[in-house]
N, C-alpha and C positions, 0 to 999 in steps of 0.2 A: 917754218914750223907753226902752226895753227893750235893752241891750247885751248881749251873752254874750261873752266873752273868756277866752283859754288861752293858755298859752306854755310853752316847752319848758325844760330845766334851766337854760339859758343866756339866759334871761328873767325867768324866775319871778319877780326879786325886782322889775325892774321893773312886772312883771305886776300884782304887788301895790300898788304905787306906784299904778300909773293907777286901779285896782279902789278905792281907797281917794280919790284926788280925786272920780271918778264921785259914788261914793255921797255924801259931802261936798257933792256939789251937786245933789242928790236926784234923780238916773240911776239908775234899777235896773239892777241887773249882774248879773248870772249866772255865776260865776265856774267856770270846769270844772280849775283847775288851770294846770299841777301846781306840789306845792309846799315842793319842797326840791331841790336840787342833782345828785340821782342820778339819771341820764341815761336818758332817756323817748324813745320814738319819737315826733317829732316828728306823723308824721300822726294819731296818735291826737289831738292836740289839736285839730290845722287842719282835721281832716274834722268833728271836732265841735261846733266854731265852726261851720263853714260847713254842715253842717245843719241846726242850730239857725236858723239865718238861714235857710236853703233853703225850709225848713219854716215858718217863720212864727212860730217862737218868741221869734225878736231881731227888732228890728229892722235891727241891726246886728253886726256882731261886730269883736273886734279879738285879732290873732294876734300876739306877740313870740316871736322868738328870735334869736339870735347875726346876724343878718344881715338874716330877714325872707325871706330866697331859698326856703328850703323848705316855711316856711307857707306862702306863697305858690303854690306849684306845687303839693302838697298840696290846697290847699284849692279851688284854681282846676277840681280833677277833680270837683267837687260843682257838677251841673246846678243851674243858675239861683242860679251865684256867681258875683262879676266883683270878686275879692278884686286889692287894690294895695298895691304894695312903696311906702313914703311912708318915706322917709326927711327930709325937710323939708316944710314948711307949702305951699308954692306947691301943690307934687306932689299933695301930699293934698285942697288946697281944688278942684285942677282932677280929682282921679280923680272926686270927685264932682259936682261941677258940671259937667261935661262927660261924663262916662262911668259918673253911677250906682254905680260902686263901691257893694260893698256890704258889702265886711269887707277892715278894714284892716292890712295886716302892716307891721309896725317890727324894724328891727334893732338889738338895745342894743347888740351890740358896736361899732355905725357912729355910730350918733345915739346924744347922751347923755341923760339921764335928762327934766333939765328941759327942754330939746326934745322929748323925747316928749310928754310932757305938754300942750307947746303944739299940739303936730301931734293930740294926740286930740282940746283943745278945738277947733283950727279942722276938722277932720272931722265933728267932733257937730254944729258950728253951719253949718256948708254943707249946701246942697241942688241937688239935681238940676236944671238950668234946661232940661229938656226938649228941649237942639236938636239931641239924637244919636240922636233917638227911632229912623233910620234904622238907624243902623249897629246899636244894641242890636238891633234885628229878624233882622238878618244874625248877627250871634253867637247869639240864641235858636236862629235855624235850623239853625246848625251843630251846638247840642247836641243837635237830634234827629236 
């Protein structure tokens, strides 16, 4: 499994947190940042994650900052992303298993630290159970 993951000043440090379980449990990460406290545009991260996924280089990605709201919206403008605001485990195991999500935004000011962590491992360990294959066709459509 191939991650890329970023998060904005108001992340960062959990960013590292999760970058450093990943690898700990031999998940290649790709790490875009950033990483220190001095305030970043937020899209620079989230469009970068979600290209990197777009494209084929992740298989995944995963986006933190203060909320998770503007990754999210950011990232969501990158054709053939279907990035999810997960703030808890259910959220996260059904964005994927029901809806393919395919990079994940967390908010640390909301969820705390060691919940994140759980909400990456249950995102990495679920999979897509194929029964929205419909609706995915109708959102592909709309991004052309």
């Amino acid at each position: 499994m191939r991650v890329i993951i970023g998060a904005d000043h108001n992340g960062f440090e959990m960013k590292d947190r999760v970058v450093a379980h990943l690898r700990e449990n031999g998940i290649e990460v790709r790490d875009l940042g950033t990483a220190g406290p001095e305030r970043v545009l937020v899209e620079e991260y989230a469009v970068g994650v979600a290209s990197g996924v777009a494209g084929g280089d992740s298989d995944t990605g995963i986006l933190v900052c203060g909320t998770g709201q503007g990754m999210q919206m950011f990232a969501n403008r990158v054709r053939g992303v279907r990035a999810a605001l997960c703030n808890d485990i259910f959220t996260a195991r059904l964005a994927r298993q029901n809806n393919d999500a395919n990079v994940l935004c967390v908010g640390f000011d909301i969820t705390g630290g060691d919940h994140i962590i759980a909400i990456v491992d249950e995102w990495l360990a679920t999979e897509y159970l194929g029964l929205e294959d419909d609706t995915l066709a109708r959102l592909a459509e709309l991004e052309r």
